[in-house]
Backbone as a printed PyTorch tensor [residue, N CA C, xyz], in Angstrom:
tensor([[[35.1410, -3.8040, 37.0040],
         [35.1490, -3.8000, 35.5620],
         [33.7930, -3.3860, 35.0050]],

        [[32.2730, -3.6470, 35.7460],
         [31.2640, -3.7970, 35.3220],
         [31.1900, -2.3860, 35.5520]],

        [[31.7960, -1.4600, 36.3090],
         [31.4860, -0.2760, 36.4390],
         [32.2930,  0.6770, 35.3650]],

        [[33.4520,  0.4940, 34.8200],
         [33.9760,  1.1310, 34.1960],
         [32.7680,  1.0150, 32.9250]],

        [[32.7600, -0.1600, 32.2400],
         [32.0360, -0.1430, 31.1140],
         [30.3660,  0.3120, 31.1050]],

        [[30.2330,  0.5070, 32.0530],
         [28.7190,  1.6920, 32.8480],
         [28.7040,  2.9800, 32.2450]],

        [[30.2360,  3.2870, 33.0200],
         [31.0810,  4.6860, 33.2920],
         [30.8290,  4.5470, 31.5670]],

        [[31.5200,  4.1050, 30.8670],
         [31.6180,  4.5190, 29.1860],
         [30.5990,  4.2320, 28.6320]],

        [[29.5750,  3.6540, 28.7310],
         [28.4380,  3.6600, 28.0350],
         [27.6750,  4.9840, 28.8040]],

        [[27.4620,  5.2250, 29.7570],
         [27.3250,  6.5830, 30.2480],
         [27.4940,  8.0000, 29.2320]],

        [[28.8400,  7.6490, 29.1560],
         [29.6020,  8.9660, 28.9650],
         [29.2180,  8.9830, 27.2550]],

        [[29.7420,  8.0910, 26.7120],
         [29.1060,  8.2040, 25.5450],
         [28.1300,  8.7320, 24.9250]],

        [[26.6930,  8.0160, 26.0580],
         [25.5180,  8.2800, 25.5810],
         [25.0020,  9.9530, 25.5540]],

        [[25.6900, 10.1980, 27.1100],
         [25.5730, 11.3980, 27.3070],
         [25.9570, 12.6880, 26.4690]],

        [[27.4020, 12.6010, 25.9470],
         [27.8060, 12.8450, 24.5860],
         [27.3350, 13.0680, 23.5560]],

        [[26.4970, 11.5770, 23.3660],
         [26.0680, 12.1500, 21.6000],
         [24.4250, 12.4780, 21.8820]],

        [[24.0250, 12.4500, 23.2110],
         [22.8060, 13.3450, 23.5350],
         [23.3500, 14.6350, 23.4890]],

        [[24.1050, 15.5690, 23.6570],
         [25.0270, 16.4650, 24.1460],
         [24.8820, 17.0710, 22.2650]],

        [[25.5700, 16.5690, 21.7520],
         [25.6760, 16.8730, 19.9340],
         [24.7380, 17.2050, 19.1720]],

        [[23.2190, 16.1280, 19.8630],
         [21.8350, 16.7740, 19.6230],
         [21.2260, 18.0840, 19.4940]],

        [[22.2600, 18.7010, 20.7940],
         [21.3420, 20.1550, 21.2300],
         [22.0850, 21.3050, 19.8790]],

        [[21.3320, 22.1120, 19.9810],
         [21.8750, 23.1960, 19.0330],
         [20.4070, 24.3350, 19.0050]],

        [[21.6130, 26.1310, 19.2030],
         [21.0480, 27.4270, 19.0610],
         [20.6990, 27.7320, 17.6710]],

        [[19.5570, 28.5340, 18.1120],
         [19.0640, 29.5960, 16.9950],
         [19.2630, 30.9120, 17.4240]],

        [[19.4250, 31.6410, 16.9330],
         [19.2500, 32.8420, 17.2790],
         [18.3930, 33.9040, 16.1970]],

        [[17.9110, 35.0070, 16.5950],
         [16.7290, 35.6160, 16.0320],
         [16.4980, 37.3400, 16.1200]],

        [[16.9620, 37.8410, 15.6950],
         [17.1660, 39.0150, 15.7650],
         [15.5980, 40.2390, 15.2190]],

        [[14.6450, 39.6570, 15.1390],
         [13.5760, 39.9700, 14.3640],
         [12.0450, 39.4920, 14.7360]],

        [[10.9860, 39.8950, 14.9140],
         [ 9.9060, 39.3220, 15.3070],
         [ 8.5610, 39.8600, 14.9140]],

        [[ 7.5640, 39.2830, 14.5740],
         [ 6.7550, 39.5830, 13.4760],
         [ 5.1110, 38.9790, 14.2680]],

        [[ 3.9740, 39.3540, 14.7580],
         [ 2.9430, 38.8960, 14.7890],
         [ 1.6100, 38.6210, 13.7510]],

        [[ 1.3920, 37.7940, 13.9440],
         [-0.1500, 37.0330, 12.8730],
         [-1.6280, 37.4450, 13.7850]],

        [[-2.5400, 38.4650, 13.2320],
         [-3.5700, 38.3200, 13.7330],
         [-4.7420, 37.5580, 12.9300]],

        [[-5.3420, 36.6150, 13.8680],
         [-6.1580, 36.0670, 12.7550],
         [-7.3920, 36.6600, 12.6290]],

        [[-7.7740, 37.4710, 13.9890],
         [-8.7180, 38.5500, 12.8060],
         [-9.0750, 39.1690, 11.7340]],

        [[-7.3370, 39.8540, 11.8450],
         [-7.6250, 40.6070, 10.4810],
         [-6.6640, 40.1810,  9.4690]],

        [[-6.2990, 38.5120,  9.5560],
         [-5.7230, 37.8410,  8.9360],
         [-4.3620, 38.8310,  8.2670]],

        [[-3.5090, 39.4410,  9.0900],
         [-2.1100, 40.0360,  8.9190],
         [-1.2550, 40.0980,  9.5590]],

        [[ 0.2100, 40.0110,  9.1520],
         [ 1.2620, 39.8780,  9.8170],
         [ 1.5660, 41.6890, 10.6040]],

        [[ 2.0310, 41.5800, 11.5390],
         [ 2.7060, 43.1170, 12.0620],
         [ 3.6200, 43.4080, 11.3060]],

        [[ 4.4270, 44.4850, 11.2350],
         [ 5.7410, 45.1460, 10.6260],
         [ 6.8060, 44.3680, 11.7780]],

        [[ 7.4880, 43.8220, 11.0620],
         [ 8.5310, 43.5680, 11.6560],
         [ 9.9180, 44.2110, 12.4540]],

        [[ 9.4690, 43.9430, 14.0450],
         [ 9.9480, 44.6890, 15.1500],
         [11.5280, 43.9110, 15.4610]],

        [[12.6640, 44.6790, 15.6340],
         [13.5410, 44.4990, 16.4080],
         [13.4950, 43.4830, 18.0200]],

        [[14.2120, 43.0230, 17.8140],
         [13.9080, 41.8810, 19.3240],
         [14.7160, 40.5600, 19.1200]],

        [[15.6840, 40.9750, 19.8970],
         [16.7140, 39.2820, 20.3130],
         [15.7370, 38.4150, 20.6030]],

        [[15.9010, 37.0230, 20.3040],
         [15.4820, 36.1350, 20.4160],
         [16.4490, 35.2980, 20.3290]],

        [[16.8390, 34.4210, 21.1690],
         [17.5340, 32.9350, 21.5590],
         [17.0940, 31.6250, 21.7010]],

        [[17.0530, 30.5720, 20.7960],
         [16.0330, 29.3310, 21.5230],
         [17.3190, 28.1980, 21.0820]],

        [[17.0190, 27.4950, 22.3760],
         [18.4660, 26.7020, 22.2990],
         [17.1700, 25.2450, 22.3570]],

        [[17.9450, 24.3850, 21.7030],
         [16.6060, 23.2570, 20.9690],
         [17.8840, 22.0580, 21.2570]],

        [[16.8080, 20.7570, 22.1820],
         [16.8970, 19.4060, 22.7310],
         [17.7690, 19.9970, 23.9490]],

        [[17.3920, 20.3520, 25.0230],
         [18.0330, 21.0470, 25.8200],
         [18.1370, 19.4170, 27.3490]],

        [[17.3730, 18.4180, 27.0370],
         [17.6190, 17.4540, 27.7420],
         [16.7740, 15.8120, 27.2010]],

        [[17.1670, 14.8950, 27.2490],
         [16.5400, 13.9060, 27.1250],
         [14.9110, 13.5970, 26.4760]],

        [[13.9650, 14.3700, 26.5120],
         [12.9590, 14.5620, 26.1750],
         [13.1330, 15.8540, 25.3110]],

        [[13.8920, 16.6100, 24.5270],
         [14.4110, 17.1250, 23.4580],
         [13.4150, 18.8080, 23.5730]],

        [[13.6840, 19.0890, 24.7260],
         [12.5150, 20.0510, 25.2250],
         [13.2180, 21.6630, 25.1460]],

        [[12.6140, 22.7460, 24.8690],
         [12.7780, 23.9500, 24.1540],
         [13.2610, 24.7550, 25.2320]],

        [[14.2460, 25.4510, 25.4950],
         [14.4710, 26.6580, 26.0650],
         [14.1160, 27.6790, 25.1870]],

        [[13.7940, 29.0790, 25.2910],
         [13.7600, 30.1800, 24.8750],
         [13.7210, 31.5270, 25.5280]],

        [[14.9200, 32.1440, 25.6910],
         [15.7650, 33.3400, 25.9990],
         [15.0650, 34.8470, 25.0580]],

        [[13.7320, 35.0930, 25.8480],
         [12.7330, 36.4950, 25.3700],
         [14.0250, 37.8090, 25.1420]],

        [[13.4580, 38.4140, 24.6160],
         [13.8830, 40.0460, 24.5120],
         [13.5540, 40.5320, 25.5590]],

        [[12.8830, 40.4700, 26.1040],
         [11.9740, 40.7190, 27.8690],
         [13.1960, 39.9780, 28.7090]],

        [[14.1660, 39.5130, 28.6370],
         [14.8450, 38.4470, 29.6910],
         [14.3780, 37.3790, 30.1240]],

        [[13.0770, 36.9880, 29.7970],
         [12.2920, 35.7620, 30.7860],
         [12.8890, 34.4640, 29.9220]],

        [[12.7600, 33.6630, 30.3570],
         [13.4550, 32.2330, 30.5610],
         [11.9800, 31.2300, 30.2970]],

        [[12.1740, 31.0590, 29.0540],
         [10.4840, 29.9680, 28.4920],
         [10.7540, 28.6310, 28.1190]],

        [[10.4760, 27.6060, 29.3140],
         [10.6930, 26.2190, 28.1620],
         [ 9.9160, 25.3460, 27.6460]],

        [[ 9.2710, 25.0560, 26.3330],
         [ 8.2770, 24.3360, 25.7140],
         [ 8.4550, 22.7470, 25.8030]],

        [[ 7.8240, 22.3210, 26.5020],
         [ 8.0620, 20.6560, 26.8060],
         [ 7.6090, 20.2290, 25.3060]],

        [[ 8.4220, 19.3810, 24.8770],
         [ 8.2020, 18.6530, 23.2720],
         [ 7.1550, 17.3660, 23.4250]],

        [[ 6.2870, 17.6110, 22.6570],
         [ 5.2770, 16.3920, 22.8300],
         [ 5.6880, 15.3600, 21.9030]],

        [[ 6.6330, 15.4710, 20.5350],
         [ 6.8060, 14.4510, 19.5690],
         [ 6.1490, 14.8760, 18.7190]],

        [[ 5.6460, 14.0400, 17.6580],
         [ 4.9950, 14.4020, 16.5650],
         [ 6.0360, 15.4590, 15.2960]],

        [[ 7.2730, 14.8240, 15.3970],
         [ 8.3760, 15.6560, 14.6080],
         [ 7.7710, 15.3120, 13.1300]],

        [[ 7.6180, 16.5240, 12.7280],
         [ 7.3820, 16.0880, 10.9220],
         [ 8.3440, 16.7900, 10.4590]],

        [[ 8.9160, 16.4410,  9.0930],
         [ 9.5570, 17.5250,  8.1140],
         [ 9.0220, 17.4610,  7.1750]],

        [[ 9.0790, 18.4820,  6.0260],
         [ 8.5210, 19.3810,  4.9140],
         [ 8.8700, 20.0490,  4.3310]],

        [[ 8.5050, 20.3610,  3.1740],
         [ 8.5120, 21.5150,  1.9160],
         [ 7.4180, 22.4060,  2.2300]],

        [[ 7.6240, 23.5630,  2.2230],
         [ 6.0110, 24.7540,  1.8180],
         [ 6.3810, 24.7810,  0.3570]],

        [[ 5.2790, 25.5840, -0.2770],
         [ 5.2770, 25.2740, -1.7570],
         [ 5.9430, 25.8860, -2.5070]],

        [[ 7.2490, 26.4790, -2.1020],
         [ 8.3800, 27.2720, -2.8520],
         [ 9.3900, 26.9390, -2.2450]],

        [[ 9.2480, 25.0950, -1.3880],
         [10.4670, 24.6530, -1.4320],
         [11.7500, 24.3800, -0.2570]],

        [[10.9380, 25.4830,  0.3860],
         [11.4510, 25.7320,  1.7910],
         [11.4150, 24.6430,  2.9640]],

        [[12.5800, 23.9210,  3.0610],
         [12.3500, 23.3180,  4.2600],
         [12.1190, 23.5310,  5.2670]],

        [[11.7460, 22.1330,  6.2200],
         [11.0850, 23.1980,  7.8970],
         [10.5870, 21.8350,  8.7400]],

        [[10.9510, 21.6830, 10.0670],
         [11.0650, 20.4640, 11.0500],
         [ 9.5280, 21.3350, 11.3790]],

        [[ 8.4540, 20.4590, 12.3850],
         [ 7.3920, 21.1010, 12.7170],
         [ 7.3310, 20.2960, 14.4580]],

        [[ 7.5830, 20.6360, 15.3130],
         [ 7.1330, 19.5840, 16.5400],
         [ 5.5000, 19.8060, 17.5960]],

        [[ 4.9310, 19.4710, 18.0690],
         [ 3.9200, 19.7660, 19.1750],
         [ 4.6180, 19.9130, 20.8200]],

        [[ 3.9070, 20.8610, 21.2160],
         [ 4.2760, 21.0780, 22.7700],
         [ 3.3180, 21.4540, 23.2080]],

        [[ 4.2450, 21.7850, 24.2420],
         [ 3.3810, 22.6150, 25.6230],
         [ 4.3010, 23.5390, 25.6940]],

        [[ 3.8080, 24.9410, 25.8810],
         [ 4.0060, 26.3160, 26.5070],
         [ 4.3710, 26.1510, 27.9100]],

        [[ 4.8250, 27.1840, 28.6490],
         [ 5.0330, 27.3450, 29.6070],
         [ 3.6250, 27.8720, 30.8860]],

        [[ 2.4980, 27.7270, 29.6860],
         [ 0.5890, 27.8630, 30.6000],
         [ 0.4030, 26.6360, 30.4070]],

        [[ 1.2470, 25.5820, 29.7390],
         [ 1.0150, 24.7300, 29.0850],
         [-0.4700, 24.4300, 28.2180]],

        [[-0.5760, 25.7980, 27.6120],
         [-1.3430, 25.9170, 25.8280],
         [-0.6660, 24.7070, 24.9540]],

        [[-1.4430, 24.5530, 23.9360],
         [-0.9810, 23.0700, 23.3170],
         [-0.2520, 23.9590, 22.2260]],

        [[ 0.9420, 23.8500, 21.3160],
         [ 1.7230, 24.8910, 20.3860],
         [ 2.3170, 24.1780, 19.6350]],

        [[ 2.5600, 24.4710, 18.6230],
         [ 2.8470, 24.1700, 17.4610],
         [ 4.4770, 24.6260, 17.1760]],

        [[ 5.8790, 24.1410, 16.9060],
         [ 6.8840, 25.1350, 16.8460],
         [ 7.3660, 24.5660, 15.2710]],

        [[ 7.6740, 25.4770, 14.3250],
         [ 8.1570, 25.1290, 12.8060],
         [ 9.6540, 26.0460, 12.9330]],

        [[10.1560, 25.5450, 12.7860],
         [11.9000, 25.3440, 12.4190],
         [12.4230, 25.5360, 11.2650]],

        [[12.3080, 26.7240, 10.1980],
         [12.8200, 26.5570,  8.7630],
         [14.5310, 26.4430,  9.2280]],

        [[14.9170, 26.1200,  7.7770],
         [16.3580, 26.0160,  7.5660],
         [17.1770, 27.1910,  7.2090]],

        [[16.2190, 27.8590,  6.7750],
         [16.6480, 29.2200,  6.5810],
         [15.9810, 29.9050,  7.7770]],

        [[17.5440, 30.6310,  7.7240],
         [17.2170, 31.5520,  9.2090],
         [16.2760, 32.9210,  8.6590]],

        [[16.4540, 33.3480,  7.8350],
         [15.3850, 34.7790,  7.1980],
         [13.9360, 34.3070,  7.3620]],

        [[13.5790, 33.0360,  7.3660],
         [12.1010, 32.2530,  7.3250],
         [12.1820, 32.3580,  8.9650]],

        [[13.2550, 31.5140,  8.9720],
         [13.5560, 31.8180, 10.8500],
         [12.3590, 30.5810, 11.2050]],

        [[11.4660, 31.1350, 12.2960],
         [10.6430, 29.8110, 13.8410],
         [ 9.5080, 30.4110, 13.5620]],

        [[ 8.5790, 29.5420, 13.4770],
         [ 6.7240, 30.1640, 13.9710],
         [ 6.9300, 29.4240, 15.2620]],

        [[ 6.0800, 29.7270, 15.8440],
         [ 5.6630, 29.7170, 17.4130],
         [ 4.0330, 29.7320, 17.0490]],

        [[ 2.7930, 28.5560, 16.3910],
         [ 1.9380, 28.6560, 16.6120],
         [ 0.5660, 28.4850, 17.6190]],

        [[-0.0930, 28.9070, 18.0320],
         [-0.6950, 29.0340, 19.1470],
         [-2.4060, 28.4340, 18.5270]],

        [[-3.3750, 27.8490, 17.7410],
         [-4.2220, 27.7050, 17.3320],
         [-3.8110, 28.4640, 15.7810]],

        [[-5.2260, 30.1580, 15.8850],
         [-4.3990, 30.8130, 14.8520],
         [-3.4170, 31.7260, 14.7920]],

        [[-3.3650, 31.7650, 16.2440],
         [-2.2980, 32.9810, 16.5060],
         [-1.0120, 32.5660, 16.0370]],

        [[ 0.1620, 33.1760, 15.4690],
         [ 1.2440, 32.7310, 15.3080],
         [ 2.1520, 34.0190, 15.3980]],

        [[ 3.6380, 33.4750, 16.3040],
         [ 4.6420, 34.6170, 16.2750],
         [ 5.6360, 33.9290, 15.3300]],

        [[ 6.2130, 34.9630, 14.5300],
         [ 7.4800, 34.4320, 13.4970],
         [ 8.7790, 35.4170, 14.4950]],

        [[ 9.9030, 34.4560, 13.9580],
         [11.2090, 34.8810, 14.6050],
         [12.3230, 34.6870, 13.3400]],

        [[12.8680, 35.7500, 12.5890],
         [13.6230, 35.4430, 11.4790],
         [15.0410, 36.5930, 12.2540]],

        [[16.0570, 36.0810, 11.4300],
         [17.4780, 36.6070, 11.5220],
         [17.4320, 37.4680, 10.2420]],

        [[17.8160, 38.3900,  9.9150],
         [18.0530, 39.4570,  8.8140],
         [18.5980, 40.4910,  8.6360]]])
């Protein structure tokens, strides 16, 4: 008996960990130099990042290159307004050099993902 009710608290949990996860997708990609403090022209490029991919709520991301990137989530989840309103989740990680990174999440997919690196930052919007 003690095992069945294991078995369903199991399955459950596993479940609504399971409901957590959820894709972005990104059809668009844009670089920040902070030299010369400007964004690039915005280049063509699939982008896939499938987000809480296990228990520690940690980043897959599916390159235009094919490579396979996953950002371990450090915590530090904030949410926010920028000043025209725009919502946007912000978390801390680790890269796959494990660089310390910054990832922002708007709600709108045209705002789309920064990927910040210190000042470096890549944007990923759908459009």
């Amino acid at each position: 008996m003690k095992s069945i009710a294991l078995f369903i608290l199991l399955f459950i949990g596993f479940t609504a960990s399971a409901q957590d996860q959820f894709r972005a997708d990104f059809n668009y990609v844009t670089f920040y130099d902070p030299d010369t403090k400007t964004w690039s022209d915005w280049e063509t490029a699939s982008h896939t990042l499938v987000f809480n991919i296990n228990a520690n709520k940690d980043i897959k991301h599916y390159t235009a290159k094919g490579e396979v990137l996953i950002y371990r989530n450090m915590g530090n989840l904030e949410e926010d307004y920028t000043s025209s309103g725009k919502h946007y989740q912000i978390i801390e990680a680790l890269d796959d050099q494990g660089n310390e990174i910054r990832i922002q999440l708007f709600d709108d997919p045209s705002i789309g993902m920064k990927i910040i690196n210190g000042e470096f930052m890549v944007q990923f919007a759908k459009f």
